[in-house]
C-alpha positions as CSV (number, residue, x, y, z in Angstrom):
1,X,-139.9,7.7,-58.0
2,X,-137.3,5.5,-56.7
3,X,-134.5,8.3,-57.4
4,X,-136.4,10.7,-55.9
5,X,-137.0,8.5,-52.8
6,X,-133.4,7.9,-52.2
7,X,-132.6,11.4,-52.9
8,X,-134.6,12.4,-49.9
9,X,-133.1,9.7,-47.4
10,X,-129.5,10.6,-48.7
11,X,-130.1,14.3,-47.5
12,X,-131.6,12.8,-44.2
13,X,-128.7,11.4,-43.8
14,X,-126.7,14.2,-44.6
15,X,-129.0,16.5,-41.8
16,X,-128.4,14.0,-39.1
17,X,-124.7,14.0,-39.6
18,X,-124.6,17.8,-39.6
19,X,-126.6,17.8,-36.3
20,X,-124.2,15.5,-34.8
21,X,-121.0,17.0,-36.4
22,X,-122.1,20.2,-34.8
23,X,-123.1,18.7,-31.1
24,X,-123.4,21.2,-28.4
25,X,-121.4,23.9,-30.3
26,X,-124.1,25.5,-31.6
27,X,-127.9,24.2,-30.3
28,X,-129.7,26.5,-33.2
29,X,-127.9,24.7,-36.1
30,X,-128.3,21.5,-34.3
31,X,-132.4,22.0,-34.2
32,X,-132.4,23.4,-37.7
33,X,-130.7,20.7,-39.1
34,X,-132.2,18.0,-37.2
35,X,-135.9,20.0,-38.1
36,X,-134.8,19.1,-41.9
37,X,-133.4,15.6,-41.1
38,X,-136.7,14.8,-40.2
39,X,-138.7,17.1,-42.7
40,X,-136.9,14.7,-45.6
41,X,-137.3,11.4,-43.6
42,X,-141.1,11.8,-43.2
43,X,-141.6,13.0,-46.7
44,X,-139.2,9.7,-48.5
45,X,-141.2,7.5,-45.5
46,X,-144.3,9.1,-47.5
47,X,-143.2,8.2,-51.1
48,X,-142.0,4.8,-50.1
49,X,-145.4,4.0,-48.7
50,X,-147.0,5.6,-52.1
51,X,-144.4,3.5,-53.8
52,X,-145.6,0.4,-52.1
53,X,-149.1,0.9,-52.8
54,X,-148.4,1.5,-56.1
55,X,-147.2,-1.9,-56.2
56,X,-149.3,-3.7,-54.6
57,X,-151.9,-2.5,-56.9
58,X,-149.8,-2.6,-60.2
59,X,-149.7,-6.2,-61.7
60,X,-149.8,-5.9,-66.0
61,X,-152.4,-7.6,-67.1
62,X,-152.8,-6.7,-70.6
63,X,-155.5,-8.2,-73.0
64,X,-153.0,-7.8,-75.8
65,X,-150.2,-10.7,-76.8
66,X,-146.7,-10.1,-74.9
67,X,-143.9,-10.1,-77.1
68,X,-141.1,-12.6,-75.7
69,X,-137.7,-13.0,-77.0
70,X,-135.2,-15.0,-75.6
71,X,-131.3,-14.4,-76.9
72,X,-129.0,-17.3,-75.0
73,X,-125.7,-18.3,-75.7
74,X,-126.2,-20.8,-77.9
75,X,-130.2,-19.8,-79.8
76,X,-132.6,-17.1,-80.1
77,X,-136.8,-17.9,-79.7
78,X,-138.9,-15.6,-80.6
79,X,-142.7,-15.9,-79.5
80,X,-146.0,-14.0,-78.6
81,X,-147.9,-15.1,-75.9
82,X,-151.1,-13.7,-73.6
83,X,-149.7,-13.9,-70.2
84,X,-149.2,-11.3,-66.9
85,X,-146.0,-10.0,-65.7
86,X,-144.9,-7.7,-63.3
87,X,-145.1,-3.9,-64.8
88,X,-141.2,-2.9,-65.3
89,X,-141.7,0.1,-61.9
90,X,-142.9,-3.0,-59.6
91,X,-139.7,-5.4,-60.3
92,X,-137.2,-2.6,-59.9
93,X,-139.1,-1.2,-56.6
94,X,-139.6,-4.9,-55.3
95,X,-135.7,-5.0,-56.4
96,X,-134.9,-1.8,-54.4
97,X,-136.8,-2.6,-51.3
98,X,-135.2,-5.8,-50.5
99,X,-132.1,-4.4,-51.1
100,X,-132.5,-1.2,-48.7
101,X,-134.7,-3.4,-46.1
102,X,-131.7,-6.9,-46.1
103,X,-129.5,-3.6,-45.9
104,X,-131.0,-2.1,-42.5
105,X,-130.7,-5.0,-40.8
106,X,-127.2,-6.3,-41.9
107,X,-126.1,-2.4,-40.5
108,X,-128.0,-3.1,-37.7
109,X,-126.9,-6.4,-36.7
110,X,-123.3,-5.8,-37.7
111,X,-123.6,-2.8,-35.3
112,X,-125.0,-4.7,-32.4
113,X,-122.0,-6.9,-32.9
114,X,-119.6,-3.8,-32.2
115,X,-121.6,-2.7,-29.2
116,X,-123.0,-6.1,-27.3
117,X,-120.2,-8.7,-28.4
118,X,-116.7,-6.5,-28.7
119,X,-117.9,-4.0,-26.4
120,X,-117.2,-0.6,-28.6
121,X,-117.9,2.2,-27.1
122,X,-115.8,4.8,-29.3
123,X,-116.5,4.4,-33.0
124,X,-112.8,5.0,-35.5
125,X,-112.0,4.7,-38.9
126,X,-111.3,1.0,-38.6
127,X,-114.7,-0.1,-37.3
128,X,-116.6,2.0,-40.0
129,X,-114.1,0.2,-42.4
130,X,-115.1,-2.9,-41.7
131,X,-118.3,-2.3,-40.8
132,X,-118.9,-1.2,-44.5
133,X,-116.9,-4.1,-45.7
134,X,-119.4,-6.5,-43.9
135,X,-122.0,-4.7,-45.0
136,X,-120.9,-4.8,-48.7
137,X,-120.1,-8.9,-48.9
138,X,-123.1,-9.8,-46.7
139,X,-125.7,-7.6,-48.9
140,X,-123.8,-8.4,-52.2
141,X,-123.8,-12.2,-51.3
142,X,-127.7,-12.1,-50.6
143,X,-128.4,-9.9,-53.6
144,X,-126.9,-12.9,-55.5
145,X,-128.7,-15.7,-54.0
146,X,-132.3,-13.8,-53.8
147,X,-132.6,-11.4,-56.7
148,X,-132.7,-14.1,-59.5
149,X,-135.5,-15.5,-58.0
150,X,-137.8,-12.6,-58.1
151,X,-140.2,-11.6,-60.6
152,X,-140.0,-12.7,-64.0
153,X,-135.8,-13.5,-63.7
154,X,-137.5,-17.3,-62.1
155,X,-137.9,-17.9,-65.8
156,X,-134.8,-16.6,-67.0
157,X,-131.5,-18.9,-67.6
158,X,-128.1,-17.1,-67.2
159,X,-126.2,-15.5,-70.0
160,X,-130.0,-15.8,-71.3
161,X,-130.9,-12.2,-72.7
162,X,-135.3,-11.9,-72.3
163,X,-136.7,-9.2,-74.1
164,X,-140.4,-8.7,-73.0
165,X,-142.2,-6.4,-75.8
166,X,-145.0,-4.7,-73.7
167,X,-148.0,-3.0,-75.3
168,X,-147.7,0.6,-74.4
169,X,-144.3,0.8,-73.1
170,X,-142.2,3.3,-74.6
171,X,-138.6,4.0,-73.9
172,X,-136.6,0.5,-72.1
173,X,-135.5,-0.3,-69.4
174,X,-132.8,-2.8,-68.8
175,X,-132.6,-5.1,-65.1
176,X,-129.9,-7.2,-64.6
177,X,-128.6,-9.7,-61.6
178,X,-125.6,-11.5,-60.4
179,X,-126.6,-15.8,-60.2
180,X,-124.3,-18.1,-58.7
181,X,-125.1,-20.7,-61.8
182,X,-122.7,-23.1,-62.5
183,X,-123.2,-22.2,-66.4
184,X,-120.1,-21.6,-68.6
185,X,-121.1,-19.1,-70.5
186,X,-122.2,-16.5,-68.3
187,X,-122.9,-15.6,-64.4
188,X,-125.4,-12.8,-65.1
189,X,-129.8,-12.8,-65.9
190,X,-130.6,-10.3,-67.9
191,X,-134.5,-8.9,-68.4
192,X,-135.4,-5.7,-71.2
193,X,-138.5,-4.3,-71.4
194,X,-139.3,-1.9,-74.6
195,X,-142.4,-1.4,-76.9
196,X,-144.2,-5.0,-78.2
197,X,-144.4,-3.5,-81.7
198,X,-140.8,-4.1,-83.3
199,X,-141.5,-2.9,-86.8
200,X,-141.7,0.9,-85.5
201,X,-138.1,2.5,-86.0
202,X,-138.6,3.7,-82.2
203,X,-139.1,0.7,-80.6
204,X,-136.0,-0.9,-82.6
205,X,-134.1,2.0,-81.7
206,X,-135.2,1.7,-77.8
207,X,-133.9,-2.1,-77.6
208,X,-131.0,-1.4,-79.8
209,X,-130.2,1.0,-76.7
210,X,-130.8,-1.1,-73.9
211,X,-129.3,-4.0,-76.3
212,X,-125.8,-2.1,-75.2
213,X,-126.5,-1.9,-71.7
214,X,-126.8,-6.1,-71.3
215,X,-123.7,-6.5,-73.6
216,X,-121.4,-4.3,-71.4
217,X,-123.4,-5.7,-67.8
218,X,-124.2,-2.1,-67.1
219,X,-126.8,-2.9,-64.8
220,X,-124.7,-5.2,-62.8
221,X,-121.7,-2.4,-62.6
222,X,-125.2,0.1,-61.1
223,X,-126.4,-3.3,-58.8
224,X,-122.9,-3.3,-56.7
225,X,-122.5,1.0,-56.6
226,X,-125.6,1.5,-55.4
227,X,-124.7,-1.6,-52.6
228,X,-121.6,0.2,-51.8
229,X,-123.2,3.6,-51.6
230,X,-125.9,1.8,-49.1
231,X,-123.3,0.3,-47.2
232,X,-121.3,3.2,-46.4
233,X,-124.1,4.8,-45.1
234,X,-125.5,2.3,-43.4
235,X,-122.3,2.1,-41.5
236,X,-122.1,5.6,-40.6
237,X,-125.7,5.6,-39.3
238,X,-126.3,3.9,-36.3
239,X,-122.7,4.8,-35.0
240,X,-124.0,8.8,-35.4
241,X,-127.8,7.9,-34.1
242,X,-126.1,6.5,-30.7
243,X,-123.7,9.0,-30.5
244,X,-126.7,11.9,-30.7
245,X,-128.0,10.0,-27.6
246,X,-124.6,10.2,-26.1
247,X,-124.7,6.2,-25.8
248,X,-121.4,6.1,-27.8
249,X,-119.0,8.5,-28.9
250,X,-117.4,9.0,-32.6
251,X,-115.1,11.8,-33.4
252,X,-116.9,14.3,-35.6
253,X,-113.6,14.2,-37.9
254,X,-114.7,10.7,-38.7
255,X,-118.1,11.8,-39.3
256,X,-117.1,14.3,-41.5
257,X,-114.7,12.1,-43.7
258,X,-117.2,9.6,-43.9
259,X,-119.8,12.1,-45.8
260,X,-117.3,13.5,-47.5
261,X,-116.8,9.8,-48.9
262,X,-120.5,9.1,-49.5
263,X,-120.7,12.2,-51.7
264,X,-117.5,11.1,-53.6
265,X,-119.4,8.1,-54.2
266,X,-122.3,9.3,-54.6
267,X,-121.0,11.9,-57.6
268,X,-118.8,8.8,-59.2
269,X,-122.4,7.0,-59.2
270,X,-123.7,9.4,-61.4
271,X,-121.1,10.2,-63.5
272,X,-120.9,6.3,-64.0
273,X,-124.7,6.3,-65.1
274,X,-123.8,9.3,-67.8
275,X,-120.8,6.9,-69.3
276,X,-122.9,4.1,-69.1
277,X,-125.5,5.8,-71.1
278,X,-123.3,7.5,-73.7
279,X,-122.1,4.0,-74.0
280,X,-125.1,2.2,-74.7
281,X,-125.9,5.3,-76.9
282,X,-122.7,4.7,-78.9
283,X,-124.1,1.0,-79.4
284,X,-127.3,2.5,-80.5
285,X,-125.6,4.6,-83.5
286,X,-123.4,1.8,-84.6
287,X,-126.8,-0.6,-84.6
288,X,-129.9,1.7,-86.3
289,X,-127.5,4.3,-88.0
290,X,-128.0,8.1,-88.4
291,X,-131.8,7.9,-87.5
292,X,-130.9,7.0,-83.8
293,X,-130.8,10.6,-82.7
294,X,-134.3,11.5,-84.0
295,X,-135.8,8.2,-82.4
296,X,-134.7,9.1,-79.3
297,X,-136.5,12.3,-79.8
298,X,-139.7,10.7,-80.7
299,X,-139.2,8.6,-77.6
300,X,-139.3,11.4,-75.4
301,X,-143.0,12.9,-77.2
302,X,-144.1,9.9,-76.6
303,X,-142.8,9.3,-73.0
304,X,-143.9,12.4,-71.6
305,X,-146.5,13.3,-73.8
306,X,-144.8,16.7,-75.2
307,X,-145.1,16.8,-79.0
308,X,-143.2,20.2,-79.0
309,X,-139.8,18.6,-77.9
310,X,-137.2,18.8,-80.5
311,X,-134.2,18.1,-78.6
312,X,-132.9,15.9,-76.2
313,X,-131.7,19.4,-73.9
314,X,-135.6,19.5,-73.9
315,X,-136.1,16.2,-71.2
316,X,-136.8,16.6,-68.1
317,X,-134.2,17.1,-65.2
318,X,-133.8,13.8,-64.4
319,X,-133.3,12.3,-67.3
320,X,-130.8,15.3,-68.1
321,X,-129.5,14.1,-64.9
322,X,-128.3,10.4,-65.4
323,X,-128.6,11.4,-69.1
324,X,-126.2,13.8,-71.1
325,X,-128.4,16.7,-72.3
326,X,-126.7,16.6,-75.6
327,X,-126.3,12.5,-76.8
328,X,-123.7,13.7,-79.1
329,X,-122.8,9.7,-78.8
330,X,-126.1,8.8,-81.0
331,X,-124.6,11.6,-84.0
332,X,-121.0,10.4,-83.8
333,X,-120.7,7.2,-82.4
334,X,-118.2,8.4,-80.0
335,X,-119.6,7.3,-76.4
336,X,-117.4,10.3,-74.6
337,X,-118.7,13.0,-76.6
338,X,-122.1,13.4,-74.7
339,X,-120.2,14.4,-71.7
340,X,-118.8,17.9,-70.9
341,X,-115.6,19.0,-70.5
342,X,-115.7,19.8,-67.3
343,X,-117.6,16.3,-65.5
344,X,-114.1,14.3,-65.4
345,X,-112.2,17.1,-63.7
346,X,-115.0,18.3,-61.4
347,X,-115.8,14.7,-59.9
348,X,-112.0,12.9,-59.7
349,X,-110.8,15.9,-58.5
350,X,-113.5,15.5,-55.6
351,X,-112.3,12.0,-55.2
352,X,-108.4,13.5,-54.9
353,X,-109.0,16.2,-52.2
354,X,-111.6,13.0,-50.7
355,X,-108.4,10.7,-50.4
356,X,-105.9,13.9,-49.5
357,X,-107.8,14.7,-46.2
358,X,-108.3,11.3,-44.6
359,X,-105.0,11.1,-42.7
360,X,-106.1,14.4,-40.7
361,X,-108.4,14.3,-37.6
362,X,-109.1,18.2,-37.0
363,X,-112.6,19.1,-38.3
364,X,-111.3,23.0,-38.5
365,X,-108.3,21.3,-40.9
366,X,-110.4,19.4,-43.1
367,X,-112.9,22.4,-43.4
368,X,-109.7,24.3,-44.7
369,X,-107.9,22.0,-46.4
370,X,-110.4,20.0,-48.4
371,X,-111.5,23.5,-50.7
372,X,-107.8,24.4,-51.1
373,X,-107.0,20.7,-52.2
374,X,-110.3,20.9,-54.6
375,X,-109.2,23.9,-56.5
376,X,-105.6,22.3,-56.5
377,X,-106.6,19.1,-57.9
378,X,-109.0,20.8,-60.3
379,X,-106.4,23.1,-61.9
380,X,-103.5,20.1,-62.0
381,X,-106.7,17.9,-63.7
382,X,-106.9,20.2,-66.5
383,X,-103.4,21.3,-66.9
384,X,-102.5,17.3,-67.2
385,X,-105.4,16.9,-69.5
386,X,-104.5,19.3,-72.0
387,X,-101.2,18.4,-72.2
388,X,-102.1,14.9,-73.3
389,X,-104.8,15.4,-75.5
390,X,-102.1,15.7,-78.4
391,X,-100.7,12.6,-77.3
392,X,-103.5,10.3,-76.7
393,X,-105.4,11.7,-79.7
394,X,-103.3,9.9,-82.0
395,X,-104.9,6.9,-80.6
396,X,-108.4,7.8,-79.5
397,X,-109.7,9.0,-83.2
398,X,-112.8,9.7,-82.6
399,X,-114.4,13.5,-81.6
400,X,-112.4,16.0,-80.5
401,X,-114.8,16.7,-77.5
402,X,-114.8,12.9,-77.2
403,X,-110.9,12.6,-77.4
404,X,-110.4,15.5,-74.7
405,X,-113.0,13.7,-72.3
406,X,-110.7,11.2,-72.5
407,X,-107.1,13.3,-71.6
408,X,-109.4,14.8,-68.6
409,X,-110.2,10.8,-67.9
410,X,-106.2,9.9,-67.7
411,X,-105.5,12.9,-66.3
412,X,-107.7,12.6,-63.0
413,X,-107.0,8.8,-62.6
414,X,-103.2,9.9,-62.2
415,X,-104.2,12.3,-59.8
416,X,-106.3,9.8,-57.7
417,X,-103.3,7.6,-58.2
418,X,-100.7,9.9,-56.5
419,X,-102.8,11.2,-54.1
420,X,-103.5,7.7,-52.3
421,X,-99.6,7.2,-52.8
422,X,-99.1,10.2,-51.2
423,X,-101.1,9.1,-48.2
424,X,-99.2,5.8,-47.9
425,X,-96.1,8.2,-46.9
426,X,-93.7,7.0,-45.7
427,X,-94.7,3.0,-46.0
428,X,-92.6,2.4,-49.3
429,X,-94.2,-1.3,-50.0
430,X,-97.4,0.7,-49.6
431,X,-97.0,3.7,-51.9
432,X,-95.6,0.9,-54.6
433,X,-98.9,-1.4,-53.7
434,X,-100.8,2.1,-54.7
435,X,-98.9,2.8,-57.5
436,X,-99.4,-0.8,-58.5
437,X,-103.0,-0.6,-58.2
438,X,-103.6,2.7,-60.0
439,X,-102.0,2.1,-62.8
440,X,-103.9,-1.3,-63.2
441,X,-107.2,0.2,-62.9
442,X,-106.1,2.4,-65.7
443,X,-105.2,0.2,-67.9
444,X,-108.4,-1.6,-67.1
445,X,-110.4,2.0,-67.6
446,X,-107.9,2.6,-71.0
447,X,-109.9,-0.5,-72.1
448,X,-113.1,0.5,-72.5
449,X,-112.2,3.0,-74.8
450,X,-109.3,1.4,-77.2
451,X,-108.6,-1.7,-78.5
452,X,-105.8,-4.2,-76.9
453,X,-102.9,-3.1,-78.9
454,X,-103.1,0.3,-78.3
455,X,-103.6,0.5,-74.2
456,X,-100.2,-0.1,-73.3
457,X,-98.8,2.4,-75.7
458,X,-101.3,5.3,-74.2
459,X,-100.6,4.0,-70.3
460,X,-96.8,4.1,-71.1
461,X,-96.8,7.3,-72.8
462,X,-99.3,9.1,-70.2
463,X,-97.4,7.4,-67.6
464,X,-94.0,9.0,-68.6
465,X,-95.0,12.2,-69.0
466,X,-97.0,12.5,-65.9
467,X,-93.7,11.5,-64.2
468,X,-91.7,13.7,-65.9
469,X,-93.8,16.2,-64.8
470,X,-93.7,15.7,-61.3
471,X,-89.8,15.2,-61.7
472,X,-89.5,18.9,-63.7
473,X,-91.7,20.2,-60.7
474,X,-89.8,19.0,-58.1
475,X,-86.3,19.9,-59.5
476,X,-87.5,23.6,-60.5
477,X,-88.7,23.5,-56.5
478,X,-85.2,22.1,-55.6
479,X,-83.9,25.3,-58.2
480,X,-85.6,27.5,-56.3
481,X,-86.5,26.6,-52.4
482,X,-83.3,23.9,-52.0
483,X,-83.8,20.0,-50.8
């Protein structure tokens, strides 16, 4: 429900930015699209209001004893006790809704602060900039103070682990939040629902899964995108509503930069989700064994109530959608095998072409170049990526769909890498700040996926051959076109 909610708001926001990118130029568009803008509002307003209801009216009070266990830092308590807790949908929706309502009125007030106080009247890249920054450490701050004192995380200590076994839950669902304890051990609350019965194999299997989401803080990595996905938008919004009633005026380049951001973001958030999942599949295999895939199976018959499904290309769409279709990673182990071959190019090369067209302030340009830089980006991603799959495969030995994942991985980071460098032109302190900076966060990315030893030998290696291919490049241009 709560995807589907913010699905609908995202494409109201998308409508309403249409409408205003296309302003008097064209007054059909501009109804059609602001007909759909409010089509989708009315119809998220509608689910959100079912969604509330819902919770209201959706306490668990189950006759049957609760399962509780508790892993800290330092012991593990196991116990069984009658008690009633929030059902796993109302904490995540009371979650979301303070998050998206704090949200509106940081934008808003943040906004009034441009208009009343400094007097704005012409919105540029700067005041989006750090109006999302604002945004991002004011919601992130309260996020931190508020959300471990909602719901069942009151009880919970941090770096404490509280598995709540509910009768008639299948699947799991893993919730965690940011505290500003003063603990050692760990900043972070973690809550897991699964089944109350832990002798089935399916149940074990379910927190086994959500088991390698709280190890690896997934759902603190999901907390902050989802804040900075709000928070762009929230920026752009109120600029573009005051600009439709000519009370302010923002260029419709900006506009259209600005979405063209979102969906970066947006695309990265999902493609995070599918890693995130592989992952926690990966820890799944290494934890129950070979019977992992088959459980996982058994948890979608009994989710959805289908006792014909067979596979896991069988869920439903959106599962398959912040889920791989295949799970190769609960056969192999291997947490990049899930994915296609095609899901690292397709989305960094996005966030290239993203990061290419922000120095240029012509809609008509960016319309142009942004394709042409998409399809460049795209063919460079897997040109790069095959040519160091031999070389990185030495050291990721795992799959071979798995190891390839990974060359597309390298290969779009050091495309993201010289495309902000490239932007920085001619600022020299800057491009080597963005060099810098890339080739940190791929070492930090390089991680994940190797152990400490071998990281520096794959960034080196990658790193010199991606050089040396942009030096062959440019002396076969010199060859051919002169300096």
């Amino acid at each position: 429900m709560i995807k589907l909610i913010s699905i609908f708001y995202f494409f109201t926001f998308l409508f309403s930015s249409f409408s205003a990118i296309i302003g008097k130029k064209d007054a059909y568009l501009v109804n059609i699209f602001l007909y759909l803008g409010v089509g989708t509002l009315v119809v998220g307003i509608s689910l959100s209001i079912i969604m509330v209801m819902s919770v209201i009216k959706d306490p668990l009070k189950s006759n049957k004893p609760i399962s509780v266990e508790s892993i800290g830092s330092d012991q593990k308590r196991y116990m069984k006790e009658r008690r009633t807790i929030s059902s796993p949908f109302s904490l995540v929706t009371r979650m979301s809704l303070f998050i998206s309502l704090t949200e509106f009125v940081f934008s808003w007030l943040i906004f009034a602060l441009l208009m009343k106080i400094l007097h704005t009247t012409t919105i540029n890249l700067t005041d989006i900039f750090v109006s999302f920054w604002l945004n991002f450490l004011l919601e992130t701050l309260t996020a931190i103070l508020i959300l471990p004192r909602i719901g069942e995380f009151k009880e919970v200590k941090p770096s404490e682990i509280k598995i709540f076994g509910l009768p008639d839950f299948y699947g799991g669902l893993t919730i965690e939040v940011i505290t500003l304890s003063r603990s050692r051990h760990s900043l972070f609350k973690t809550i897991i629902f699964i089944g109350a019965d832990e002798s089935d194999p399916v149940v074990s299997t379910a927190k086994a899964h959500e088991l390698g989401h709280a190890k690896e803080h997934h759902g603190v990595f999901l907390e902050l995108a989802s804040i900075i996905l709000i928070s762009l938008i929230m920026s752009l919004l109120w600029p573009v509503i005051y600009a439709y009633m000519n009370l302010m005026s923002i260029s419709t380049a900006l506009i259209t930069k600005t979405i063209l951001a979102t969906l970066a973001i947006g695309i990265t958030i999902i493609l995070l989700l599918r890693v995130m999942e592989s992952r926690a599949d990966s820890f799944t295999f290494k934890t129950v064994g070979e019977s992992a895939y088959d459980n996982l199976v058994e948890i979608l018959r009994r989710t959805y109530g289908k006792q014909n499904v067979n596979s896991t290309k069988e869920a439903p769409l959106h599962s398959r959608l912040t889920h791989t279709s295949l799970r190769e990673a609960l056969k192999t182990g291997d947490p990049l095998s899930s994915l296609g071959l095609w899901e690292f190019p397709v989305v960094l090369s996005f966030i290239a072409s993203t990061i290419a067209v922000m120095p240029y302030n012509s809609v008509n340009l960016i319309v142009i170049l942004f394709p042409l830089f998409y399809v460049g980006t795209l063919a460079i991603s897997f040109l790069i990526g095959v040519i160091f799959f031999p070389l990185v495969s030495k050291y990721y030995r795992r799959s071979k769909n798995g190891g390839m994942n990974f060359s597309f991985l390298l290969a779009g980071l050091y495309v993201i890498m010289s495309t902000s460098a490239l932007d920085s032109y001619p600022n020299l302190y800057f491009i080597a700040l963005q060099l810098l900076i890339g080739i940190t966060l791929i070492s930090l990315i390089t991680k994940a996926f190797l152990d400490q030893r071998e990281i520096i030998k794959v960034v080196i290696i990658t790193l010199l051959v991606y050089v040396g291919l942009n030096a062959l490049i440019g002396i076969i241009r010199i060859l051919f076109h002169g300096v």
